[in-house]
N, C-alpha and C positions, 0 to 999 in steps of 0.2 A: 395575558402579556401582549403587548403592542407588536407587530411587527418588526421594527426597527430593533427593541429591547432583545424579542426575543432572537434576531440573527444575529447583534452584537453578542450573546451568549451562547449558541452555537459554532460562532466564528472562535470564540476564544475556548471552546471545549475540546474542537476536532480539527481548530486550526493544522497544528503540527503532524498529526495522526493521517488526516488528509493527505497533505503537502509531500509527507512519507511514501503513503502509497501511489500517487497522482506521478512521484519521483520513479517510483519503480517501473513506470514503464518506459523508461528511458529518457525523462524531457531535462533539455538543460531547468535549472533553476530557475528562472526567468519566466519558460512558459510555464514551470509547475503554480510559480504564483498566479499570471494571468489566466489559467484554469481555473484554482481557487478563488479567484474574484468572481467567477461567470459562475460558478458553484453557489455562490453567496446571493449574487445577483438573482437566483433563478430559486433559492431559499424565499430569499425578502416577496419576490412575486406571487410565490409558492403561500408563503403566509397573509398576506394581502388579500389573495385571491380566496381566502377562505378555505380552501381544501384539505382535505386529512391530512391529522398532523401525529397518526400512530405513526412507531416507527421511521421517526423523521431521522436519529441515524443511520439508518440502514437505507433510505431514499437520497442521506447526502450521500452516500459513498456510490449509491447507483449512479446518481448527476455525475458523481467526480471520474467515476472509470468510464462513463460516455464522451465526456468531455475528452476526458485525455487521451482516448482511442482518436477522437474528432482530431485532437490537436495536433498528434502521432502521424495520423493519415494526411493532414495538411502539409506535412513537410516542417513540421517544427524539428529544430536540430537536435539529435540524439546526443548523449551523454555515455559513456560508459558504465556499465551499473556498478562496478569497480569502484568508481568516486564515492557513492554512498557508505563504502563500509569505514566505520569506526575504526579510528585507529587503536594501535596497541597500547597495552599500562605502561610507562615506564617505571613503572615498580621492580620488575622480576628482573632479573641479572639477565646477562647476554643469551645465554643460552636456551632461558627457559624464555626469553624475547622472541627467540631464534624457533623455538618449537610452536611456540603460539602461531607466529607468521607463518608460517607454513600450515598450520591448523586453519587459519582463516582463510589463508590463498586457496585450499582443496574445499574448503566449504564454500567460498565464494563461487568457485568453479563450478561446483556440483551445484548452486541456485542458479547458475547463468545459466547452465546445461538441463534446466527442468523445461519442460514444455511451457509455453506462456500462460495458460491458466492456471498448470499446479504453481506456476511463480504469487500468481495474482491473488491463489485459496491461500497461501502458505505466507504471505506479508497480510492478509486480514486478519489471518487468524493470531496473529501474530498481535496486530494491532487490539486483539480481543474479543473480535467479534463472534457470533457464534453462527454455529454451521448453515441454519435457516438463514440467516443477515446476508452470510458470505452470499449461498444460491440465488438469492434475490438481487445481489449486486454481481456477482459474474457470469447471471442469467445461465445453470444449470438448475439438474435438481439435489437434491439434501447427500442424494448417494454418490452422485459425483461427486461431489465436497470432499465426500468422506475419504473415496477410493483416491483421488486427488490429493489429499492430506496424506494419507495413508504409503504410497507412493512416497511423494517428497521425503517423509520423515523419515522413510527408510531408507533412501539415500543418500541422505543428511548422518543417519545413523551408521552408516557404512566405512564415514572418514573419520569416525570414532575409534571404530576399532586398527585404523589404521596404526 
């Protein structure tokens, strides 16, 4: 595959999935995009340039969470992580509306309240990726990942039982 072909086919794979995560660490919309072009931009060089092309998604997401620390630390304007969440079904009657929101607001809560890397294991994993991928992109090792995960989901598990 050419170059070009093959980043126009990576951009429309992990476009959204990126953009996702790149959002998570707080960038307005705007700089999550111009992240993702410099992601892209440094893919097409990446392929050009001839270099290993195992595991090329799991080196975008590494590009992308460098970037967007890079972007973070430049002073690009923060966003609430609040704005990301999905809104409610309007299916369910008021009450069972009224229980959900409050279900998402304590979970919301409890993801803003996670340390910044269990935030960062727990939207990859999320996104699919797997434990090795994540390590390699939030620059731990395998066991961190795990206890990391392991963590979050129990405190995620907690507003359950609420």
């Amino acid at each position: 595959m050419q170059p070009v072909s093959e980043t126009a086919w990576w951009f429309e794979e992990l476009r959204v999935p990126l953009l996702r995560y790149v959002r998570s660490f707080g960038l307005r919309p705007q700089d999550g995009e111009e992240v993702l072009q410099d992601v892209y931009v440094a893919l097409f060089e990446h392929l050009r340039g001839g270099k290993p092309q195992d595991n090329l998604r799991g080196w975008l997401y590494r590009v992308a969470h460098n970037l967007g620390l890079r972007r973070r630390r430049e002073g690009a304007a923060l966003v609430d992580i609040e704005g990301l969440a999905p809104k409610a079904d309007p299916a369910p009657n008021p009450e069972q509306r009224a229980a959900g929101l409050q279900r998402n607001a304590r979970l919301r809560a409890v993801f803003k309240a996670l340390p910044e890397q269990d935030r960062r294991c727990l939207t990859l994993r999320a996104e699919g990726m797997r434990y090795r991928e994540i390590a390699r992109v939030v620059g731990i090792s395998l066991g961190g990942v795990a206890q990391s995960l392991s963590r979050s989901l129990e405190k995620l598990a907690r507003v359950e039982e609420l």
